[in-house]
C-alpha positions in Angstrom: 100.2 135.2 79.8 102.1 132.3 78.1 102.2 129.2 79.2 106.0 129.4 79.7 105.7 132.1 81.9 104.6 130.2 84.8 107.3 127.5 83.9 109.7 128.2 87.4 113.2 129.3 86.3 115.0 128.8 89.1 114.0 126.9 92.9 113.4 127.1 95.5 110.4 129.1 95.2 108.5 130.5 98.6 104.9 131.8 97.8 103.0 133.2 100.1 99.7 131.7 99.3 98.7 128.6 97.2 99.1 129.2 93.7 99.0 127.7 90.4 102.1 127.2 88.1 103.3 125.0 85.2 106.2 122.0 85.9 108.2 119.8 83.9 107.7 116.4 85.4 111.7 116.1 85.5 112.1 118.8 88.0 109.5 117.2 90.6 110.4 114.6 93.2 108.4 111.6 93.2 109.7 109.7 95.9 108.8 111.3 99.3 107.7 108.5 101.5 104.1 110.7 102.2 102.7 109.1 99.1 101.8 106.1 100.3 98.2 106.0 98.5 100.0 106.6 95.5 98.7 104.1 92.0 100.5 103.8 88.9 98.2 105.6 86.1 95.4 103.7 84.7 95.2 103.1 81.0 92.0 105.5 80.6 94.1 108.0 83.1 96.6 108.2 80.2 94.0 108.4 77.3 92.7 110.8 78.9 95.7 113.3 79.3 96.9 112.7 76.1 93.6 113.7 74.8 92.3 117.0 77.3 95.8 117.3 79.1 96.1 118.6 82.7 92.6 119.5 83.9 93.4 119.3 87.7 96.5 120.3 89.2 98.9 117.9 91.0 99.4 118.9 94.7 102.9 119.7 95.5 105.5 121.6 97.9 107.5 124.3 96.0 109.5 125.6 98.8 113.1 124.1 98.0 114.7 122.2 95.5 113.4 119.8 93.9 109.6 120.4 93.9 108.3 117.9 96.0 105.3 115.7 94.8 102.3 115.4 97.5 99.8 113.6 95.5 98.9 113.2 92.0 101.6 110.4 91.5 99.2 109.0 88.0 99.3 111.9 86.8 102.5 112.9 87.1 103.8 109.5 85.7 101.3 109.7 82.7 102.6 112.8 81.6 105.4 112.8 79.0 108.7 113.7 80.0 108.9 116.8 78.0 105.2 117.8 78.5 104.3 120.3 81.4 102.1 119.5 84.3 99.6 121.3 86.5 101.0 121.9 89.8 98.9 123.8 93.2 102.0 124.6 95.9 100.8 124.0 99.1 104.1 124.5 100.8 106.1 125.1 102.8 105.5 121.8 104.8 106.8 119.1 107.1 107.3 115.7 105.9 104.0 114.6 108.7 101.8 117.6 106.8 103.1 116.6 104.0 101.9 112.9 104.6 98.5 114.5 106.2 97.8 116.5 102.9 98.3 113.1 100.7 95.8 111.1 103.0 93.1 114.0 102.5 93.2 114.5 99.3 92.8 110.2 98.8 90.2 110.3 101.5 87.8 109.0 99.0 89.6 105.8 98.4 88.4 102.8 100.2 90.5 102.2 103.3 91.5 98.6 103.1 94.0 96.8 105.3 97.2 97.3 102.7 96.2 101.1 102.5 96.0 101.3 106.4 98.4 99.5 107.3 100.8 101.0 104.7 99.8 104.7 105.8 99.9 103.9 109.9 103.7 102.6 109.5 104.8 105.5 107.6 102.7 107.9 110.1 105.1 106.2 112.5 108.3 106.4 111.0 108.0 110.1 110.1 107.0 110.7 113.9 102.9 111.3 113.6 101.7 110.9 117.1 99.8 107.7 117.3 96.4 109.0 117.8 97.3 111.7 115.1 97.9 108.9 112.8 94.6 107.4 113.3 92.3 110.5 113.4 94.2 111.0 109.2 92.9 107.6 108.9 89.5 108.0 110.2 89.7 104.6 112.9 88.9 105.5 116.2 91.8 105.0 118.6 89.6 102.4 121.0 88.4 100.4 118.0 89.2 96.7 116.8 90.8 98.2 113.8 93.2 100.2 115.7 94.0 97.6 118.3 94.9 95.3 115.1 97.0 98.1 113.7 98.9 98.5 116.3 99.5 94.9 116.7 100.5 95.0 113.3 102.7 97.2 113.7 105.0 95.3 116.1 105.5 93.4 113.5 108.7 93.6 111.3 108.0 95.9 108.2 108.8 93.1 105.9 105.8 92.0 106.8 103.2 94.6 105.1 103.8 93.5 102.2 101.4 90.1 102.9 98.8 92.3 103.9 99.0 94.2 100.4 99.9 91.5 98.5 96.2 89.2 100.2 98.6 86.7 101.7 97.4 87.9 105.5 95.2 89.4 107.0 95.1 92.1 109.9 92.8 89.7 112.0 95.8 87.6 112.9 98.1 90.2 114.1 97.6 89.6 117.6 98.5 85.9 116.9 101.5 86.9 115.1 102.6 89.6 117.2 103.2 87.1 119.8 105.4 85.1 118.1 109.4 85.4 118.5 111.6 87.1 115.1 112.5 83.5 114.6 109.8 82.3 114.6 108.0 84.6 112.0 111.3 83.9 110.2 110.2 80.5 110.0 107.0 81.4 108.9 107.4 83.1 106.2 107.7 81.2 103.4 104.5 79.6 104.1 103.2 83.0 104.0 104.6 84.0 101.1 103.5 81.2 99.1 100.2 81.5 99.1 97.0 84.0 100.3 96.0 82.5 103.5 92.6 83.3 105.2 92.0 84.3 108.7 90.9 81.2 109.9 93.3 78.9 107.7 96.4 81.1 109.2 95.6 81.5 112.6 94.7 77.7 112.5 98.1 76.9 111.1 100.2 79.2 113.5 97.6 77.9 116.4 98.7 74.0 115.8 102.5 74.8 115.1 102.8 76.6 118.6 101.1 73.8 120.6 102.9 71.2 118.6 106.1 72.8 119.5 106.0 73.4 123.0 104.3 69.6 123.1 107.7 68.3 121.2 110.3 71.2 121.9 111.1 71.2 118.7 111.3 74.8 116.7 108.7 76.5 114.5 111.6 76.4 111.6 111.4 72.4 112.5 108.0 71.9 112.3 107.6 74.1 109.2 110.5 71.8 107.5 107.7 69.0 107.8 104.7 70.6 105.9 106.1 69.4 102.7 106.0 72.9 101.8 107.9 72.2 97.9 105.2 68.8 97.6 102.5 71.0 97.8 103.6 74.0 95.3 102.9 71.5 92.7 98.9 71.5 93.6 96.1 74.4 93.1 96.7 77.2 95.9 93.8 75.2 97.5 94.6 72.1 97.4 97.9 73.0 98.6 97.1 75.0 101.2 94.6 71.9 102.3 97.4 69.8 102.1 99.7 71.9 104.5 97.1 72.4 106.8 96.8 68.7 106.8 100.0 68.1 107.8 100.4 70.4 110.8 97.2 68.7 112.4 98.6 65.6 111.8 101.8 66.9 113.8 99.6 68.3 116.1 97.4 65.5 117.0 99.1 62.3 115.6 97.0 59.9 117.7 93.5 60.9 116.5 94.4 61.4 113.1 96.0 57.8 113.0 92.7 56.3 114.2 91.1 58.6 112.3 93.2 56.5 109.1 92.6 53.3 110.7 88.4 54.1 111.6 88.4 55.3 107.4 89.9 52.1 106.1 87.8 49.7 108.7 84.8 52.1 107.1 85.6 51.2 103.0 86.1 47.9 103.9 83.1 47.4 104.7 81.8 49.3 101.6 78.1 50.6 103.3 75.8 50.6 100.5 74.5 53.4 99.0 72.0 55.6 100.3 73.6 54.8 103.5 76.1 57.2 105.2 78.5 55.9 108.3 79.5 58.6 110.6 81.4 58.9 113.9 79.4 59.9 117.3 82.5 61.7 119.0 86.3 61.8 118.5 86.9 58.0 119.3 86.2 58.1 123.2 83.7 55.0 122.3 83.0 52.9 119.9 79.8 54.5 118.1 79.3 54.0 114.6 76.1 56.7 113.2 74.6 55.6 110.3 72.2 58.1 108.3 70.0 57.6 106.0 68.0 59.8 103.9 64.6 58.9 101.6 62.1 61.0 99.3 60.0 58.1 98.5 58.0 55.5 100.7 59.8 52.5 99.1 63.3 53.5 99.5 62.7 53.0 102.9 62.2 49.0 102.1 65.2 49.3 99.2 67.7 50.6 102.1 67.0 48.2 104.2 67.6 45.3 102.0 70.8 46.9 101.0 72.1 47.5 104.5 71.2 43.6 105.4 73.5 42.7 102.7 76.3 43.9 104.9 75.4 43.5 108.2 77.1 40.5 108.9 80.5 42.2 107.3 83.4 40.9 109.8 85.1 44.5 109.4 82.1 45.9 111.7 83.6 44.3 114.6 87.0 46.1 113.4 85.6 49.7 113.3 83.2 50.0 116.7 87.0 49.1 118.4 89.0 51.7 117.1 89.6 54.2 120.0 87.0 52.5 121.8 
């Protein structure tokens, strides 16, 4: 039989069994919200069907008009317009079977946080049952990962796009689900500049929550104050450094200003080389560490000379009284 006998004239179609039939890519519909694992087509996925064609069908749901895509998204995108795909109709289903078919037949992809997080929220809006949702994405419902999701998920939707784009993480979404809409608000465009760490995030959100309720001021305040433009101008990690910087500082403006003052006493001093001055504690007394490390006999004697040369400095006096 010709190829353009299994070309559908006319929709919708209703087979009674799975079945095998040609499709020009024009009269499929790509855009069901189901294909959430969906990736545009490699380079070597287009080589590849320009050279052999369709070898494996695209999985679809022929029961109305337009066909309706349920995976196979790069290989529907990397065939030409005018060129005929593969298609196995799998239909009739619902939009939640259609969204369980697309998970199963990715199930081999690796199940990072964008791909989870992305597929639990559409689960949701399509009306999956919540445990439903995470048995199509293999977590067990009383495990870390599913506690995270659904902590995630409290969040706006706006906000998945930092987990796919590396800019957060799942591991804070307790911290942010605790936050107030204007507050997130207020963090977003620290967020959004730049692909924060676990620890660097929650660190961040930690000190701008304590500094607000210590100085009723707003998160949108305090986030005014991390120099946020200043620091687009460095390396992401420098930047991110700097703006970290900053929020301790508004967090804990006392120690870091004798931390300033105990730095500059330090220099001033200028310890000799292979000498290293260290604090004891964070300033409740005056003690002043100093290290010293040696790999032969007679740098002991070397050391020593050096450090008399500055023993009598006047700055020492300076430093052993900050925060003391």
């Amino acid at each position: 039989m010709s190829r353009q006998a299994f070309f559908p004239e006319s929709y919708p179609l209703h087979p009674q069994t799975p079945r095998l039939f040609w499709c020009s890519p024009q009269h499929i519909d790509a855009t069901g919200p189901w294909l959430v694992w969906s990736e545009a087509p490699s380079p070597e996925l287009a080589a590849s069907l320009a050279r052999s064609g369709v070898l494996s069908p695209i999985l679809v749901d022929a029961s109305q008009e337009p066909v309706l895509l349920v995976d196979g998204l790069g290989r529907l995108r990397a065939a030409h317009d005018t060129a005929p795909v593969l298609c196995l109709d799998i239909g009739p289903l619902s939009p939640q079977k259609r969204l369980e078919h697309h998970l199963a037949a990715n199930f081999h992809k690796p199940r990072t946080e964008a791909r989870l997080v992305t597929a639990a929220r559409t689960a949701r809006s399509l009306g999956v049952a919540w445990d439903d949702a995470l048995a199509l994405l293999a977590v067990h419902p009383h495990s870390k990962t599913a506690r995270l999701l659904t902590a995630w998920l409290s969040l706006p939707a706006s906000w998945d796009q930092w987990i796919v784009r590396g800019h957060a993480c799942l591991a804070v979404a307790p911290i942010l689900a605790k936050l107030p809409p204007d507050d997130l608000a207020a963090l977003t465009p620290v967020v959004a500049a730049y692909a924060w760490s676990q620890t660097s995030l929650a660190q961040l959100v930690s000190w701008l929550q304590e500094t607000a309720q210590r100085t009723e001021q707003t998160l949108r305040d305090l986030v005014s104050c991390l120099e946020i433009e200043t620091a687009g101008q460095l390396s992401p990690k420098d930047a991110m450094a700097r703006i970290l910087e900053a929020a301790r500082r508004l967090r804990y403006p006392e120690l870091c200003r004798l931390e300033e003052a105990w730095h500059a006493a330090a220099k001033g001093i200028g310890l000799p080389r292979p000498w290293r001055m260290e604090r004891t504690d964070q300033f409740e007394t005056g003690h002043v560490e100093l290290r010293l490390r040696v790999t032969r006999p007679e740098d002991v004697a070397a050391a020593a000379k050096a450090l008399e040369r500055c023993a009598h400095h006047p700055g020492w006096a300076a430093l052993v009284e900050i925060g003391a």
